[in-house]
N, C-alpha and C positions, 0 to 999 in steps of 0.2 A: 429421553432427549427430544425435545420438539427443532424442529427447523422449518422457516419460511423461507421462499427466496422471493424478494421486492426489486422493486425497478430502483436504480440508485438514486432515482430524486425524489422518491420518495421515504431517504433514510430519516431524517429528522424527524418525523413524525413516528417512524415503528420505533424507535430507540426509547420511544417514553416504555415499551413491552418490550425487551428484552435483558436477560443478563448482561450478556458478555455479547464481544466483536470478535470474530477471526478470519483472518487473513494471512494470503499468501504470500511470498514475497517473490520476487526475480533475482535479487540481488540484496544483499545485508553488508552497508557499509561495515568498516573497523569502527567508526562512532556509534554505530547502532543504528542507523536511519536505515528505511525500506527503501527499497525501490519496487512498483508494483506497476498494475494497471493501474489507468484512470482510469479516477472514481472512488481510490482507496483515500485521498486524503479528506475529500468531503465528511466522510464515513469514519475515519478518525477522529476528526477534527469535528465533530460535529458529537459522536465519542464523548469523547476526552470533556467536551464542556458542558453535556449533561451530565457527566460522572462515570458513565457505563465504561469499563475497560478493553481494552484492545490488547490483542493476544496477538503475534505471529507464527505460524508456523510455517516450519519448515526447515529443509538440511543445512547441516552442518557446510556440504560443498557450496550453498551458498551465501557466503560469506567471502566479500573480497580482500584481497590482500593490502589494499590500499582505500584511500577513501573519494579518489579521484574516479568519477564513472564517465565515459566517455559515450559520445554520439548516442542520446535516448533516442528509441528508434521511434520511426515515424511511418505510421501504413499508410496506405493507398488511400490518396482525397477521395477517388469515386464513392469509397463506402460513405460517403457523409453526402458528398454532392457529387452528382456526374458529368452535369451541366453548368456551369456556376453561369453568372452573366459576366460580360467583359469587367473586369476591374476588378471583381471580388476574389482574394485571397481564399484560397480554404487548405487548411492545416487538420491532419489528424494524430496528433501526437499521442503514441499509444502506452507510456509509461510515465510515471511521476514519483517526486521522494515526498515518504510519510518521513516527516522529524521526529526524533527518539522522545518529545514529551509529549509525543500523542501515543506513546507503546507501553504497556503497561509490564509485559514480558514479551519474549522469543522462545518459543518452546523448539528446540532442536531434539536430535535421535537422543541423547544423553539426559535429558530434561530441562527446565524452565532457566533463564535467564536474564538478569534485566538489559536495555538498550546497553547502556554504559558498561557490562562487561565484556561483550562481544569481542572488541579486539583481546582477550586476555584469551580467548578461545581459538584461535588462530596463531597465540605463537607457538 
């Protein structure tokens, strides 16, 4: 098994060399969709349209029981800027949803599953 680790802006361009995508999730809606860090949808989405597939891994506990996800949390602007000048906004939103047609499966403790069966694994 070979593995690099890349800066995230430069995914488009490693994806023409690699098999497969794997990611983690924080959170797995009942529809399927991720919730992760940003940076994961680029990387999906970016994925999914040269063909390479996207796997998630990860537990079974995460998987919510609804598909409503409340207040994506938001860390501390100093990490991006400490000083901004008067007027400028700075936002560091630190989670984002992959949608289930950028996921090719969800590998959980039990084995592979696609987006769209997820809620069946929860009742």
């Amino acid at each position: 098994l070979s593995v690099r680790l890349i800066a995230d802006a430069a995914v488009c361009q490693a994806l023409a060399t690699v098999d497969i995508v794997l990611l983690g999730a924080d959170t797995i809606t009942p529809a399927g969709a991720v919730i992760n860090k940003m940076g994961s949808v680029p990387i999906a989405c970016c994925a999914h349209t040269v063909g390479v597939p996207v796997y998630v891994l990860a537990e079974k506990r995460k998987i919510a029981r609804k598909n409503r996800i409340l207040g994506m949390e938001a860390g501390d602007t100093a990490e991006l800027w400490d000083a901004p000048p008067s007027g400028i906004i700075v936002e560091n939103i630190c989670f984002e949803r992959v949608k289930p047609a950028y996921i090719r499966g969800i590998i959980l403790e039990e084995g592979l599953c696609a987006p769209d069966e997820i809620y069946r694994r929860i009742l």
